[in-house]
PLY file of the C-alpha trace (Angstrom):
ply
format ascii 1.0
element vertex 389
property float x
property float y
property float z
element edge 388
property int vertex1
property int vertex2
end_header
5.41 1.93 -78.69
8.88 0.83 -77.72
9.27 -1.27 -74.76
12.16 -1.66 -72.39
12.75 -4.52 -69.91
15.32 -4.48 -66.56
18.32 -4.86 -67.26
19.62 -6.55 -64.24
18.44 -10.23 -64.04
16.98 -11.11 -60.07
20.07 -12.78 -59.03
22.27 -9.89 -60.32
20.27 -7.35 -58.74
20.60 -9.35 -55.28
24.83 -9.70 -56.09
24.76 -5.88 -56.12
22.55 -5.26 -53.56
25.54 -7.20 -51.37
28.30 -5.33 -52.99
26.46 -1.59 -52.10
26.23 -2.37 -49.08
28.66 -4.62 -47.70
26.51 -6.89 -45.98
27.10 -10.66 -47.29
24.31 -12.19 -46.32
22.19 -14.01 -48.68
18.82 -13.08 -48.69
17.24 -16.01 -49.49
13.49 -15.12 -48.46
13.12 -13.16 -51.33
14.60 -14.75 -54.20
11.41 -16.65 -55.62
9.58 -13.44 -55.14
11.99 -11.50 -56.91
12.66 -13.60 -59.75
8.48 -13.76 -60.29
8.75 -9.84 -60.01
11.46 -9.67 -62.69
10.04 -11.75 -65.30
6.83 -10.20 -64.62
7.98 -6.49 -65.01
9.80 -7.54 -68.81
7.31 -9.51 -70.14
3.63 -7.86 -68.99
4.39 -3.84 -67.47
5.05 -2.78 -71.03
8.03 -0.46 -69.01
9.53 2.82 -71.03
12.84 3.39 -70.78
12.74 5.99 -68.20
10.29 3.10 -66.13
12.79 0.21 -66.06
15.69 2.17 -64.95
13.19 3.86 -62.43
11.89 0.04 -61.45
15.59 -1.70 -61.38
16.38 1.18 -59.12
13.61 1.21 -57.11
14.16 -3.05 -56.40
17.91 -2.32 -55.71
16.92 -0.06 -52.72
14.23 -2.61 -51.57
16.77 -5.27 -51.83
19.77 -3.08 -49.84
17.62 -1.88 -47.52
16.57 -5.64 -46.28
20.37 -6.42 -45.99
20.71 -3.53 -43.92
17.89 -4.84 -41.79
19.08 -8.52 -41.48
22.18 -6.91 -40.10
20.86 -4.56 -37.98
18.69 -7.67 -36.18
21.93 -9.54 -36.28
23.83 -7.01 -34.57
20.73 -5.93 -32.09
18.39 -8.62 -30.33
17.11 -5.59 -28.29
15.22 -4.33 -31.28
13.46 -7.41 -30.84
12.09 -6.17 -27.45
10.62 -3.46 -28.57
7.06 -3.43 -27.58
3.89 -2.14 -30.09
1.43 -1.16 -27.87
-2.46 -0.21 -28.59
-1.54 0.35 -32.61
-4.47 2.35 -34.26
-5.01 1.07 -37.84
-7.11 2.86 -40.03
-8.13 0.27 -42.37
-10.65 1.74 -45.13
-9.89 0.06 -48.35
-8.74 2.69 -51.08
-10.07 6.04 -51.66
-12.42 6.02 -48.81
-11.07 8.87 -46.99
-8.39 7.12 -45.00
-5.55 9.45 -45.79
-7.11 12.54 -44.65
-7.94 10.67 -41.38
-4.45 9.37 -41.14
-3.28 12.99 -41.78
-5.60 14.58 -39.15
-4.68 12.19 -36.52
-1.04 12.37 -37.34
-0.88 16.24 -36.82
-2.85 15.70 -33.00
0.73 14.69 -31.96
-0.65 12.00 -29.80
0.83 9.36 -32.34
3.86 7.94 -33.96
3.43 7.90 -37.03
6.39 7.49 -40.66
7.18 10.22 -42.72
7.70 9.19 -46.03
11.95 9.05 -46.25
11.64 6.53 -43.01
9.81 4.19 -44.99
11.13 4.59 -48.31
14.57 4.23 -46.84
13.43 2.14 -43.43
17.24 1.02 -42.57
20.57 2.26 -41.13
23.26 3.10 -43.68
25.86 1.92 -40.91
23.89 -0.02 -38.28
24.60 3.29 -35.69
21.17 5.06 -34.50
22.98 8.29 -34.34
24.15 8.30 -37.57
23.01 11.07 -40.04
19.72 10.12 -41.92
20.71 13.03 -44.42
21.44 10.30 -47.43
18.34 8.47 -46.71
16.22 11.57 -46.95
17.59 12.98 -49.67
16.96 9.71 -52.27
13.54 9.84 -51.13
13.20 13.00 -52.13
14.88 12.68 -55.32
12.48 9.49 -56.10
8.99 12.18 -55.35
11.32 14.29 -57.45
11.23 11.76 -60.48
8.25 10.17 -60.06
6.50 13.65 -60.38
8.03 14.46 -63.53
7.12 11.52 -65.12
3.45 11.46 -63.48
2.81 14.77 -62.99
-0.91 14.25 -62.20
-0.46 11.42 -59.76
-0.19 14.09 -56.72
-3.75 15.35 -57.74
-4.63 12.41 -56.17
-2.27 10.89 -53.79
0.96 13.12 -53.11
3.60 12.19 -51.39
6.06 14.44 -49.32
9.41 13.84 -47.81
8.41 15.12 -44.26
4.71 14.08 -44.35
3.03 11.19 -42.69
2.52 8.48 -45.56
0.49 4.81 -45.45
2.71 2.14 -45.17
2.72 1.28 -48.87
6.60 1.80 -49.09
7.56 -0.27 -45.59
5.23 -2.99 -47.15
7.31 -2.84 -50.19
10.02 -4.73 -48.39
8.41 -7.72 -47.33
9.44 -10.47 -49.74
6.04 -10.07 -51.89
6.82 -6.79 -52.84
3.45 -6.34 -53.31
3.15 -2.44 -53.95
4.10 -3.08 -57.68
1.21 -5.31 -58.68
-1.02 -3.04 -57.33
-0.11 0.96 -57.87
2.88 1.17 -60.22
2.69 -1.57 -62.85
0.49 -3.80 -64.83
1.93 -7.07 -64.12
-1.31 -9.73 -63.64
0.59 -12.94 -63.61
2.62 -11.51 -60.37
-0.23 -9.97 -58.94
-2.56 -13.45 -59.46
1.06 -15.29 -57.50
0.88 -12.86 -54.70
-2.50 -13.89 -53.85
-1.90 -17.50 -52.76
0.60 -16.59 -50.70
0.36 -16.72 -46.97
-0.64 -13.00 -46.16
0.30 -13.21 -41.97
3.91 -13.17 -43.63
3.28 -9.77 -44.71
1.82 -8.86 -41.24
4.50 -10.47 -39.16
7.72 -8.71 -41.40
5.72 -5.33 -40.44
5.40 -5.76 -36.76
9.34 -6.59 -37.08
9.60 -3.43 -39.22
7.67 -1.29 -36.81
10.44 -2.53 -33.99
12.83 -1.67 -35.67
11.38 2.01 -36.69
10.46 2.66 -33.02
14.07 1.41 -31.74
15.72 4.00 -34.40
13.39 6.62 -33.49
10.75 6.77 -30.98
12.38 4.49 -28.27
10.53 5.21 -25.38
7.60 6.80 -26.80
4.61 5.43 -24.84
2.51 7.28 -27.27
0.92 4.50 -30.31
1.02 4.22 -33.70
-1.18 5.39 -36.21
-1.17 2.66 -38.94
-2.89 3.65 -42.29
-3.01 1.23 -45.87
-5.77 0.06 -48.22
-4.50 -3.36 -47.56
-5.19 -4.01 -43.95
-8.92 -3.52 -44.98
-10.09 -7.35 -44.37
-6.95 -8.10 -42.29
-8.59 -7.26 -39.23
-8.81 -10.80 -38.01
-5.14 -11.18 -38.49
-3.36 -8.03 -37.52
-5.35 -9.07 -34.30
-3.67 -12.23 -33.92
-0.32 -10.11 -33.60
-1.89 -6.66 -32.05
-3.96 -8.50 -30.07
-4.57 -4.90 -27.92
-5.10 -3.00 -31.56
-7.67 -0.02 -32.43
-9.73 -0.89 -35.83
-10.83 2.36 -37.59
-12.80 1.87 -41.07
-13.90 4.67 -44.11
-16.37 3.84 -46.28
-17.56 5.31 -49.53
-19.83 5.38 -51.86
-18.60 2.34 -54.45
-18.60 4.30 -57.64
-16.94 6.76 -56.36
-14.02 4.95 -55.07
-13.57 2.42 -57.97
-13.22 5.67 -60.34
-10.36 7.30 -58.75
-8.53 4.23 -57.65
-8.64 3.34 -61.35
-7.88 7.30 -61.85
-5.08 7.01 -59.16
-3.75 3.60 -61.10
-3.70 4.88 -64.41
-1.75 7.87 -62.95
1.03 6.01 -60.81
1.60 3.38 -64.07
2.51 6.58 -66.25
5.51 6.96 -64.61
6.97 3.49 -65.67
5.16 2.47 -68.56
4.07 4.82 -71.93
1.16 2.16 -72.44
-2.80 3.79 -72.78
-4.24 1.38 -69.86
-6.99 3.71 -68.93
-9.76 1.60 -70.60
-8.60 -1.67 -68.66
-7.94 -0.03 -65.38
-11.71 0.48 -64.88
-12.50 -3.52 -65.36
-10.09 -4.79 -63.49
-10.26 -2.09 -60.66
-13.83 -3.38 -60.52
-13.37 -6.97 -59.84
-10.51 -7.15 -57.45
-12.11 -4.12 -55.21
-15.38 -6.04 -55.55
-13.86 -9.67 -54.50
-12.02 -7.31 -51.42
-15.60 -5.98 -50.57
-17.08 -9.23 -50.36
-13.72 -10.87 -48.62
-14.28 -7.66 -46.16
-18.08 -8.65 -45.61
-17.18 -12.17 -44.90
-14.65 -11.44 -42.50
-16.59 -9.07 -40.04
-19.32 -12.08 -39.89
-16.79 -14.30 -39.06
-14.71 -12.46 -36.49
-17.95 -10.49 -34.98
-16.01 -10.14 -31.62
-13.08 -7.81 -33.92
-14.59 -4.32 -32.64
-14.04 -1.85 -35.39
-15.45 1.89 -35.49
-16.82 2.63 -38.92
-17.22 6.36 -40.40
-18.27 7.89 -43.74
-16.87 9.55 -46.25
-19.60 12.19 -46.40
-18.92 13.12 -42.52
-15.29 13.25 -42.87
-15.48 15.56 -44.94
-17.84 17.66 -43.31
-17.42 17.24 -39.70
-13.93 16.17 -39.91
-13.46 17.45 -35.37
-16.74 15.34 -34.69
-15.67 12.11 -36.63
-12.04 12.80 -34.54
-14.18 13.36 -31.18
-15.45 9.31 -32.01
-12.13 8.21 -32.94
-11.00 8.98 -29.66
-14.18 7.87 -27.97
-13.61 4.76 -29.60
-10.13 3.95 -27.94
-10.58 5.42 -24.91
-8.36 8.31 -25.15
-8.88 12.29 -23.93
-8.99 14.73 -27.08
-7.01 17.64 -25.17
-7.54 20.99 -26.50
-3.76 21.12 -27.67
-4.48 17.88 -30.10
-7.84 19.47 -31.33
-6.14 23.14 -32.24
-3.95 21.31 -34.15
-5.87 19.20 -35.94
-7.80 22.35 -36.96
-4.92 24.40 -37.97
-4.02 21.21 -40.08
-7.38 20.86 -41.88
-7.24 24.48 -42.37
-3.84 24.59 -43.89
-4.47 21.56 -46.01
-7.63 22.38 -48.06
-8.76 19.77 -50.48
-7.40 19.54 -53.78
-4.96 22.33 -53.23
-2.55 21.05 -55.61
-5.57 21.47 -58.62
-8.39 18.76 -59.21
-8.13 15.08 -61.26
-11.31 14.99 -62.96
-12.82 11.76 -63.79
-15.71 9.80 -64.74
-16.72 6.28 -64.67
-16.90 6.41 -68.61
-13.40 7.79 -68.79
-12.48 3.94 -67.34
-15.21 1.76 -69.25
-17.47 1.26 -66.69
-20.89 2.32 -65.66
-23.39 2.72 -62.47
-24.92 -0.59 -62.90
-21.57 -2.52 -63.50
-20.90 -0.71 -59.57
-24.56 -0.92 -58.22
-24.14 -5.24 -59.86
-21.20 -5.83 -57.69
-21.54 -3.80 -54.61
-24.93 -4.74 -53.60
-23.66 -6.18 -50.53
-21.61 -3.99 -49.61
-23.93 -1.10 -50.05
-26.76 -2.91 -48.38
-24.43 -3.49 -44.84
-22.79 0.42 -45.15
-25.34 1.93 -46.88
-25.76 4.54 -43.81
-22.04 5.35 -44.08
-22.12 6.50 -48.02
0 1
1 2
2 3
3 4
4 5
5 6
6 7
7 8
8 9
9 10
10 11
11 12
12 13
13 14
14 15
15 16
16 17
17 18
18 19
19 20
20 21
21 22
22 23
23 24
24 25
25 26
26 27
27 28
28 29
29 30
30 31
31 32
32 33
33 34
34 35
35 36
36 37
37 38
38 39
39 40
40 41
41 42
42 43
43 44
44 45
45 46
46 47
47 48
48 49
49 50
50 51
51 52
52 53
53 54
54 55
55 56
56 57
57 58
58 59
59 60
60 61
61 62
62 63
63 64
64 65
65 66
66 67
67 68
68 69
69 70
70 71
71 72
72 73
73 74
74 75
75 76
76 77
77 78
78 79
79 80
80 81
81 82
82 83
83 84
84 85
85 86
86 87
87 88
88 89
89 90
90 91
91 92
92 93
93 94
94 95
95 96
96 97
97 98
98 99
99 100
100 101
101 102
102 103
103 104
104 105
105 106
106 107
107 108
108 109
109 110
110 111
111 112
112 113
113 114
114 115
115 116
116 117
117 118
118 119
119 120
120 121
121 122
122 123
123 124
124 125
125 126
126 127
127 128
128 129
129 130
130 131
131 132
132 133
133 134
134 135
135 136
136 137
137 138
138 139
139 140
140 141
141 142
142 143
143 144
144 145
145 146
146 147
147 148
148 149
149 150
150 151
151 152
152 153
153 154
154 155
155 156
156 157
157 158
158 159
159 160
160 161
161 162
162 163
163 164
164 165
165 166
166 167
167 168
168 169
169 170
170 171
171 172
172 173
173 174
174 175
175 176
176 177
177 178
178 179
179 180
180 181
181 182
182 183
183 184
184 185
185 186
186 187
187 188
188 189
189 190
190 191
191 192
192 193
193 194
194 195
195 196
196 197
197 198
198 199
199 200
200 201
201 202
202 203
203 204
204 205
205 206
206 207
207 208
208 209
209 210
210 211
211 212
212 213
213 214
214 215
215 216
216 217
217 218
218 219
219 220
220 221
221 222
222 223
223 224
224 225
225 226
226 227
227 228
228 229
229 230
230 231
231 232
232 233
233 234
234 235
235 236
236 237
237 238
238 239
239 240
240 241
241 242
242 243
243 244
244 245
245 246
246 247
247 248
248 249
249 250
250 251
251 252
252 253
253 254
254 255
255 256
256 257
257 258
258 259
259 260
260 261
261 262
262 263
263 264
264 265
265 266
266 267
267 268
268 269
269 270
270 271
271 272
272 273
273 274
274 275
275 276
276 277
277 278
278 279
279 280
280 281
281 282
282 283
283 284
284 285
285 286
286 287
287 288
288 289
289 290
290 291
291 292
292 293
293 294
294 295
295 296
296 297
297 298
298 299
299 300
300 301
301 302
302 303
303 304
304 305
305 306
306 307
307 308
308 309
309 310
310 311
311 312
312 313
313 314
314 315
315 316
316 317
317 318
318 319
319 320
320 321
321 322
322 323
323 324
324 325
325 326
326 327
327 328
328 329
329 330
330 331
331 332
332 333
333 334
334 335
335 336
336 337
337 338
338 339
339 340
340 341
341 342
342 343
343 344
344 345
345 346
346 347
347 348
348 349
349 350
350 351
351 352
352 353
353 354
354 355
355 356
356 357
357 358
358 359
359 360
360 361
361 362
362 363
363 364
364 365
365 366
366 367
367 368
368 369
369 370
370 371
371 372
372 373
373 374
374 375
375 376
376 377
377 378
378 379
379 380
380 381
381 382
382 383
383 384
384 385
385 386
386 387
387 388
């Protein structure tokens, strides 16, 4: 198997970054980061041809798209006013039903919420909020266009859409981690083990200035709150409190082996479109132990921050009482369910059956791993939840 690596060195890729779009500023946060990231990518992702020019490009939009941010800051303290209020963050780790929560609540209309092309392509081409978002949308569409020809079985599992609300996975891209690629796209361990000493309240205070910046393009104004959704907020209750100190906490749990089979499923399929390499016996292992250590990290937050109020709901009812677990939602945070928000949260759910795109079947086998390798790790977990699975 041939490999490819980036052709752009870090420092190359920030140079053009500045010359596409015009903004000479130096964006020093993210130059350790990105260098890490580079070397990573050409020595451990293993990246096809098609992947590295698909990866290069993907960084040089990252890295263009936080120029056009700096600028826009620059230019406009009074996106620095902007308040968040009463944020609703749906914070089940991976595979645990959040995205068909954060879908359901979306399509209530009694939320912002980011389509996919605002956080894929999160900043002004010319600094002006009127300007025409046409070229932003359209190279988000063009990456779903790519990325599902060369992982055509990723949307089986997790499909994105232009239009459609999507987790923040893409606005969390920009903070100077980058984090996204050690965990979905690309096999890169040394990067991934770097991002983990890093100060994560970094990553928490770039999206609260991300989220001002979002609301001042295009929901000044809107009293309404935000409905927050990513697999990596789950254990970051006690800090996205610190900075959404007024913020709703809304959890999915599922049963263990379930989950850690299609998130390896769901990794092996995103990786295919960068990298030709058969991972789908190492996915399973190491799926295993970093879900497991963000179990137990989970478990040993809540006992620590008891007073963090959080409203917990299972997979199993999601699924099939999907207007009753919404009804508690609401409960929860104090809000009316009108009977306009609940019509179209039905006509949603019934528009929007499960696995309409066709069904990703796996098996724990299929990923090297077996009950007792789930039941041997989880038994915390699955003692505290167990009523939720």
């Amino acid at each position: 198997m041939q490999t490819f690596a980036i052709k752009s060195s870090a420092a190359q890729l920030m140079v053009k970054a500045r010359e596409l779009t015009s903004v000479d500023i130096v964006d020093s946060d993210i130059e350790e980061a990105l260098g890490k990231l580079v070397q990573a990518l050409n020595t451990e992702a293993q990246l096809s041809e098609a992947g590295a020019a698909g990866m290069e490009g993907r960084i040089l939009t990252i890295l263009c798209n936080r120029l056009r941010m700096l600028r826009d800051f620059a230019a406009h303290p009074e996106i620095d006013e902007q308040q968040i209020v009463r944020p609703h963050f749906l914070t089940g780790a991976g595979r645990s039903g959040s995205t068909k929560m954060h879908k359901l609540l979306a399509a209530s209309g009694d939320f912002k919420y980011l389509r996919f092309w605002q956080q894929f392509n999160p900043s002004l081409r010319g600094g002006n909020r009127a300007e025409d978002p046409g070229e932003r949308v359209r190279e988000a569409r063009d990456f779903i266009a790519w990325f599902n020809e060369h992982s055509p079985q990723a949307r089986l599992i997790h499909e994105y859409e232009v239009f459609e609300p999507e987790e923040e996975t893409f606005l969390i891209d920009h903070t100077r981690f980058l984090i996204n690629f050690c965990i979905t796209h690309t096999s890169i361990p040394s990067y991934m083990q770097w991002c983990m000493t890093q100060d994560m309240a970094k990553q928490i205070g770039f999206l609260k200035q991300a989220l001002k910046y979002l609301q001042w393009q295009f929901y000044d104004g809107d009293e309404r709150p935000w409905l927050l959704k990513n697999p990596l907020y789950c254990g970051m209750e006690p800090l996205l409190v610190q900075l959404f100190p007024d913020a709703v906490f809304v959890a999915t749990h599922r049963d263990p082996s379930a989950r850690v089979a299609s998130s390896a499923g769901l990794t092996v399929c995103m990786q295919k479109a960068y990298s030709d390499a058969d991972r789908g016996k190492q996915a399973g292992p190491v799926m295993l132990e970093f879900m497991a250590m963000a179990a137990n990290q989970y478990l040993a937050g809540r006992d620590a921050f008891p007073d963090v109020k959080i409203l917990d709901i299972g997979y199993p009812e999601l699924n099939k009482q999907s207007e009753r677990v919404v009804e508690k939602v609401y409960a929860f945070a104090g809000r009316a369910l009108t009977d306009k928000a609940r019509q179209s949260i039905r006509d949603w759910e019934q528009e929007n059956a499960q696995h309409k795109h066709g069904v990703y079947k796996y098996s724990l086998a299929d990923y090297s791993l077996t009950e007792d390798m789930i039941t041997e790790k989880f038994q915390s977990y699955v003692a505290r939840f167990h009523d939720y699975l």
